[in-house]
C-alpha beads as a LAMMPS data file, in Angstrom:
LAMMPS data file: protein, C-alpha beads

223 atoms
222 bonds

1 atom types
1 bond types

-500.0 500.0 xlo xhi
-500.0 500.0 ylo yhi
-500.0 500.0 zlo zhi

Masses

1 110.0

Atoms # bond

1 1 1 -146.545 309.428 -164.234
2 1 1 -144.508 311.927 -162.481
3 1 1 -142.213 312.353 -166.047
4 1 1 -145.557 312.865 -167.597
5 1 1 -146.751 315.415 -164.983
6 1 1 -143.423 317.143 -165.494
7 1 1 -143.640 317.675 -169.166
8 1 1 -146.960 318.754 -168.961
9 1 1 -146.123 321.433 -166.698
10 1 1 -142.566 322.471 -169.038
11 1 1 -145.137 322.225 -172.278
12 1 1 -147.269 324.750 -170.452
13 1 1 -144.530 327.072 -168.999
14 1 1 -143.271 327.669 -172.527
15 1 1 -146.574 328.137 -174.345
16 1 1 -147.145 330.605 -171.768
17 1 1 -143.765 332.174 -172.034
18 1 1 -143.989 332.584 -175.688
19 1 1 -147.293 333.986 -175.482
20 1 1 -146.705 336.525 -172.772
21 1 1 -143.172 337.399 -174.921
22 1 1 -145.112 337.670 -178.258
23 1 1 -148.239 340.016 -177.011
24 1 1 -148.504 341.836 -180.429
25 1 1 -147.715 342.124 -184.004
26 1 1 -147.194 344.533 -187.092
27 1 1 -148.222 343.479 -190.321
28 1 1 -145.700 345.913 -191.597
29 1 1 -142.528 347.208 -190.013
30 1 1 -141.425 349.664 -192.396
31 1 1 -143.023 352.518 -194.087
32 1 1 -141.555 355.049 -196.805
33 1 1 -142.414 358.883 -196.765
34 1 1 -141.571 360.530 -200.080
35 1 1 -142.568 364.093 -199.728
36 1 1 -140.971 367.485 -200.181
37 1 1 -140.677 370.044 -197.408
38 1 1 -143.581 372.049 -197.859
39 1 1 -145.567 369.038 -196.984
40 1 1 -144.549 369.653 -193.518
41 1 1 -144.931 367.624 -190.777
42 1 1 -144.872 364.502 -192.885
43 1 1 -146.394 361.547 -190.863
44 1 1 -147.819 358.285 -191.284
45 1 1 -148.872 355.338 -188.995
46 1 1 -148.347 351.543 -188.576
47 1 1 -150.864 349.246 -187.277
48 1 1 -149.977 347.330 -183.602
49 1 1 -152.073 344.590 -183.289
50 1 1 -152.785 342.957 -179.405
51 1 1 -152.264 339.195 -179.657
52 1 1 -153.716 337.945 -175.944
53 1 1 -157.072 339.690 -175.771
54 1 1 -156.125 341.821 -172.641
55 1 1 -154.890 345.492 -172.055
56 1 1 -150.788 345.303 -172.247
57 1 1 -148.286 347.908 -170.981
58 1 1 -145.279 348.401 -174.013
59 1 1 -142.757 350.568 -174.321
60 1 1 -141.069 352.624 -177.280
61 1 1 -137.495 353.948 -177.647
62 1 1 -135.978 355.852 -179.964
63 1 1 -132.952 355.539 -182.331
64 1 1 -133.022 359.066 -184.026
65 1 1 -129.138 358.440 -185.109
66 1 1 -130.362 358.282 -188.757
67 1 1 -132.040 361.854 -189.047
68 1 1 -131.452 365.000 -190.747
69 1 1 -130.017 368.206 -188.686
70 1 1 -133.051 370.197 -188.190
71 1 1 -135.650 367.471 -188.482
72 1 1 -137.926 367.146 -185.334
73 1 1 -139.858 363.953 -184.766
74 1 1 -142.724 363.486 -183.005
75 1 1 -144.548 359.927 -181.463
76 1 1 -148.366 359.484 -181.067
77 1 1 -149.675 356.502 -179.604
78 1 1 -153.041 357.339 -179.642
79 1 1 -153.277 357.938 -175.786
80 1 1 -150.145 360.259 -175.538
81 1 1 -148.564 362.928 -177.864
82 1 1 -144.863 363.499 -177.410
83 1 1 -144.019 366.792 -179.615
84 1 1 -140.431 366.776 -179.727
85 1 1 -138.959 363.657 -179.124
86 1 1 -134.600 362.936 -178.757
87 1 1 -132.479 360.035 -179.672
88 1 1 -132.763 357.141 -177.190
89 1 1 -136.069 358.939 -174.796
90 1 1 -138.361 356.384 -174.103
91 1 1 -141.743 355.372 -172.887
92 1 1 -144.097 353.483 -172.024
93 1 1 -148.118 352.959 -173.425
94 1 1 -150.470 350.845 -173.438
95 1 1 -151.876 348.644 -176.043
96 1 1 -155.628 348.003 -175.623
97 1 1 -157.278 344.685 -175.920
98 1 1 -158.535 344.437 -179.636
99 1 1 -160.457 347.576 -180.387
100 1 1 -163.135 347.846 -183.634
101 1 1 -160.054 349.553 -185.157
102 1 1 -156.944 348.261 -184.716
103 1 1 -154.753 351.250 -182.623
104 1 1 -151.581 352.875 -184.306
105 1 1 -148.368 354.086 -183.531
106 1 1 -147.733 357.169 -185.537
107 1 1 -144.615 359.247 -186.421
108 1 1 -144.638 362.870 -187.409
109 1 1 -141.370 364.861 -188.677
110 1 1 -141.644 368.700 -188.656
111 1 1 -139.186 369.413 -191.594
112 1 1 -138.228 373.019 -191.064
113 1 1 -137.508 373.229 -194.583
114 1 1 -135.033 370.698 -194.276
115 1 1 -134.462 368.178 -197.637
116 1 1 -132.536 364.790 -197.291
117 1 1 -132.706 361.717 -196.780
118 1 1 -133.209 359.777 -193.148
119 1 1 -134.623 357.030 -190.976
120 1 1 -136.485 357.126 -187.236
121 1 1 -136.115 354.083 -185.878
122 1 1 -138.472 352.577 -182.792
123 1 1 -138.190 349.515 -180.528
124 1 1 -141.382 348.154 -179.366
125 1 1 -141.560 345.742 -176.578
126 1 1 -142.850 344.597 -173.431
127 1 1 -140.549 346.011 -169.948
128 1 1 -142.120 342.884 -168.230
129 1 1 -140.989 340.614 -171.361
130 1 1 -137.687 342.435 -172.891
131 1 1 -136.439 339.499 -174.984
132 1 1 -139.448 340.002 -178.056
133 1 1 -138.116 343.267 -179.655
134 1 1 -139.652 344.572 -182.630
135 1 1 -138.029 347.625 -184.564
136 1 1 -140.455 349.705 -187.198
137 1 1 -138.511 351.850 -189.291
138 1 1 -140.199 355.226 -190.623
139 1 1 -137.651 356.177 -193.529
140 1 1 -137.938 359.868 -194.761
141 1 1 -137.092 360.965 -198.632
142 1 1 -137.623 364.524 -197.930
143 1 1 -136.767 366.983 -201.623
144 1 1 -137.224 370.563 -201.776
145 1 1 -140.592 371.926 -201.942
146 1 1 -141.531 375.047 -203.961
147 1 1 -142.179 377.259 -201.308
148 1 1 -138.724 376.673 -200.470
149 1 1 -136.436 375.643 -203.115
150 1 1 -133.105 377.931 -202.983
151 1 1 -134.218 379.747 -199.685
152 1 1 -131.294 377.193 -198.146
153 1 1 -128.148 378.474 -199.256
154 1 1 -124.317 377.180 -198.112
155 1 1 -122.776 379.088 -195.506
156 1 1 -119.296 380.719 -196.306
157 1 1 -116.590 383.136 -194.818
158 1 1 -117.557 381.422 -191.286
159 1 1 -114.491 380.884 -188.723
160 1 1 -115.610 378.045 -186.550
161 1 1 -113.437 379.092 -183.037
162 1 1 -113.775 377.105 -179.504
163 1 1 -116.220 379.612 -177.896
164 1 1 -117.492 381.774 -181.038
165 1 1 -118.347 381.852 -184.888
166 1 1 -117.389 384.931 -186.764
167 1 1 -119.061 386.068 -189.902
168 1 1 -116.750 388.485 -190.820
169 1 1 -118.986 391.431 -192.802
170 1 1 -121.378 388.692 -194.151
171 1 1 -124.177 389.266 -191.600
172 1 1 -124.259 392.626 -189.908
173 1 1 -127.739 390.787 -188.005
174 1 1 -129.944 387.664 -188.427
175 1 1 -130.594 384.747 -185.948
176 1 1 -129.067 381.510 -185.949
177 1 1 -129.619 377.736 -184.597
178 1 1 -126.950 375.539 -183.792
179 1 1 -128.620 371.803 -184.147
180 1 1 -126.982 368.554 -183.076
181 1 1 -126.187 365.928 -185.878
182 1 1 -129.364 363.805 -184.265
183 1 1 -131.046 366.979 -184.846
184 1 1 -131.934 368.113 -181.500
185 1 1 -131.764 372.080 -180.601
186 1 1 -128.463 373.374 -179.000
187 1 1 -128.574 376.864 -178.759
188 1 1 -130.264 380.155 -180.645
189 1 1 -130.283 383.481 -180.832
190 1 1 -129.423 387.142 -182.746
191 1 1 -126.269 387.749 -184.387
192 1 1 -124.392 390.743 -184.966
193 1 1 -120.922 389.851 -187.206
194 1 1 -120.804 387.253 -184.603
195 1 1 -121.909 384.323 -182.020
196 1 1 -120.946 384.876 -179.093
197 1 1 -120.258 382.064 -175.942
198 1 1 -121.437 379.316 -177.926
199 1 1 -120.622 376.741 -175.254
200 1 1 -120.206 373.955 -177.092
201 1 1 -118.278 371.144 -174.751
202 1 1 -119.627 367.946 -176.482
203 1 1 -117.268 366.432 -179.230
204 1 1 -119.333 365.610 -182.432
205 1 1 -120.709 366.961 -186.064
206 1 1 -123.039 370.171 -185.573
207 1 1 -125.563 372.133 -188.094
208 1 1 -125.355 376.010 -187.566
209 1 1 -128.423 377.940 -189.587
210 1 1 -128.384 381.573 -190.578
211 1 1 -131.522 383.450 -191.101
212 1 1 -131.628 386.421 -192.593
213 1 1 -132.898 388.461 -195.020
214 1 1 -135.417 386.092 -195.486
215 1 1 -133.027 383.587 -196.709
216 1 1 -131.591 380.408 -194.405
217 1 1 -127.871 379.578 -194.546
218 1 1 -126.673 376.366 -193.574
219 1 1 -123.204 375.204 -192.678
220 1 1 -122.037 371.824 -190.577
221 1 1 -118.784 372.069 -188.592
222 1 1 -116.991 369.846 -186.380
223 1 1 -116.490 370.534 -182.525

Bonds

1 1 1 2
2 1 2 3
3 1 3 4
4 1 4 5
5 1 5 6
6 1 6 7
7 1 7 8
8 1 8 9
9 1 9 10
10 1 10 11
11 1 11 12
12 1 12 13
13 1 13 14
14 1 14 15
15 1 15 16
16 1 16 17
17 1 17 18
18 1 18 19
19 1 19 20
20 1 20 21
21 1 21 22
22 1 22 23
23 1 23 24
24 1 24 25
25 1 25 26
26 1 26 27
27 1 27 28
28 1 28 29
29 1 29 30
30 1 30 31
31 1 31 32
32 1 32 33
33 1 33 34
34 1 34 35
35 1 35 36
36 1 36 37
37 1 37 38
38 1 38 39
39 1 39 40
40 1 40 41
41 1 41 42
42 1 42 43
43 1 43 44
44 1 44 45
45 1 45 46
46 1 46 47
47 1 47 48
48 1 48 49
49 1 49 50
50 1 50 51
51 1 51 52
52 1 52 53
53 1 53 54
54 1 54 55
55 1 55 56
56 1 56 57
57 1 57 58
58 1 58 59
59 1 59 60
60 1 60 61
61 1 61 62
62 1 62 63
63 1 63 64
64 1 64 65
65 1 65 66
66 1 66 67
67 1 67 68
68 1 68 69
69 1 69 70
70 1 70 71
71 1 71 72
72 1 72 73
73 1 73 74
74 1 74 75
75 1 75 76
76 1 76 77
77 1 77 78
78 1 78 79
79 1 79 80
80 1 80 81
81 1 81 82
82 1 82 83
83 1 83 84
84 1 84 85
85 1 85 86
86 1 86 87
87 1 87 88
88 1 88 89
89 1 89 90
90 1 90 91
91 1 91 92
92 1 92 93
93 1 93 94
94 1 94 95
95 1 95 96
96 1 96 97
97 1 97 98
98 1 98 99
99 1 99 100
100 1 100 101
101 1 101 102
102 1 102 103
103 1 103 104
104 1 104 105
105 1 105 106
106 1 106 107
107 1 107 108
108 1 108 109
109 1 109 110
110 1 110 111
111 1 111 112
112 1 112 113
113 1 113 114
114 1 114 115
115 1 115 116
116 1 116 117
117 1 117 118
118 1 118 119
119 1 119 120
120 1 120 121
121 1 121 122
122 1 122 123
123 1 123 124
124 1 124 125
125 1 125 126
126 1 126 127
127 1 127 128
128 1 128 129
129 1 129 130
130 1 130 131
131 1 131 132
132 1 132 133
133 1 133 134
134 1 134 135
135 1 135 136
136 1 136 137
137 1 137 138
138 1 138 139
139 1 139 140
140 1 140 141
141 1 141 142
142 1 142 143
143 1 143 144
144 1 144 145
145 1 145 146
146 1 146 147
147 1 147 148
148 1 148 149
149 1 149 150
150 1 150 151
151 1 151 152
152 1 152 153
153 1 153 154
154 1 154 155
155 1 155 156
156 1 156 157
157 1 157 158
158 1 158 159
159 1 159 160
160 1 160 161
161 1 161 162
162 1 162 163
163 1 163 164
164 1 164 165
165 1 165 166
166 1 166 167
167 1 167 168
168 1 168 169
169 1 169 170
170 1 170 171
171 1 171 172
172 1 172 173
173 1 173 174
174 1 174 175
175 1 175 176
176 1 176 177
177 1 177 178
178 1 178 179
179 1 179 180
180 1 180 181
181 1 181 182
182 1 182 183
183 1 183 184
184 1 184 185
185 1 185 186
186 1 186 187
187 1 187 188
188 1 188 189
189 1 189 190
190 1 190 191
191 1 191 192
192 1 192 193
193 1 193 194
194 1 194 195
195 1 195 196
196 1 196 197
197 1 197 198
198 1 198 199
199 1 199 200
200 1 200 201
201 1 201 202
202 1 202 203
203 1 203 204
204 1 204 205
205 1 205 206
206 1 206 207
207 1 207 208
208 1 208 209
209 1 209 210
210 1 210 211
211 1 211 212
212 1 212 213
213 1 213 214
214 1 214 215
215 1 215 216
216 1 216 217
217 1 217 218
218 1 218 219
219 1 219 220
220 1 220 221
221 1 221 222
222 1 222 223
């Protein structure tokens, strides 16, 4: 009797273990943009569907390693709008009980006129429950649009120094951005033949961006 008692209890711990670990689905996990970059911000949604019945606290975190330079992503989980999100910030949300329509989870990417080819990746899961991790993918095929094909030209005559970037006589003024390789904003500003105190401490692969004339120059350099 006791061994029976016993197992009933272990049979029940687990059932409620798994159910508490798997509180929601996707029916998809991936989704493909193709757009070009006058189609900007390109978004789309996946479907998060509550498996218990009862209002659950999740949380997302972001793996923006996989994104163009220049590329800013935003998150939207129906209840909060985060604008400009970085690699690895986080948070939490909640996932309603089951609604007429199901709730979604959606990804926007303002392209600055930026073509390529790139992936934002988010981990869903429960802070309460962290071993059930699920990963949707949003990949981006991003091609020039016709509002801006040839408006992004390559970047010569540039000396790359520790706390400047000289131009030489190619821009006598302009502004620039210096971007991160995850694509977050390090510094702007006006030019004049140079950039001045760029301040640049962090080892790693940077995207400087010209504009001028009403053209945009692009260049990546190493720090």
């Amino acid at each position: 009797m006791r061994f029976l008692i016993l197992s009933i209890i272990l049979f029940s711990t687990i059932i409620t273990t798994n159910i508490r670990a798997q509180a929601f689905h996707f029916d998809d996990t991936l989704t493909t943009l193709i757009k070009n970059t006058d189609q900007s911000p390109a978004h789309w949604y996946l479907e998060i569907f509550n498996d218990i019945g009862s209002d659950t606290l999740l949380r997302w975190k972001a793996d923006l390693s996989e994104i163009m330079p220049g590329w800013s992503i935003s998150f939207d989980d129906q209840n909060n709008y985060y604008p400009a999100i970085m690699h690895n910030d986080s948070a939490n949300f909640m996932l309603y009980a089951p609604l007429a329509f199901p709730q979604k989870l959606i990804i926007g990417n303002t392209l600055n006129l930026v073509a390529g080819i790139g992936s934002a990746k988010f981990c869903i899961y429960n802070p309460n429950e962290p071993s059930f991790k699920q990963w949707i993918i949003y990949e981006f095929i991003i091609t020039q649009g016709a509002l801006s094909i040839n408006v992004v030209s390559p970047l010569e005559n540039v000396t790359v120094m520790e706390d400047q970037i000289d131009f030489g006589n190619g821009f006598m003024n302009g502004n620039f951005e210096i971007y991160s390789i995850q694509g977050s904003l390090h510094s702007s500003g006006a030019i004049d033949r140079s950039i001045q105190n760029i301040d640049i401490t962090a080892s790693g692969t940077y995207l400087l961006r010209v504009y001028c004339d009403g053209r945009v120059y692009s260049r990546k350099f190493i720090r």
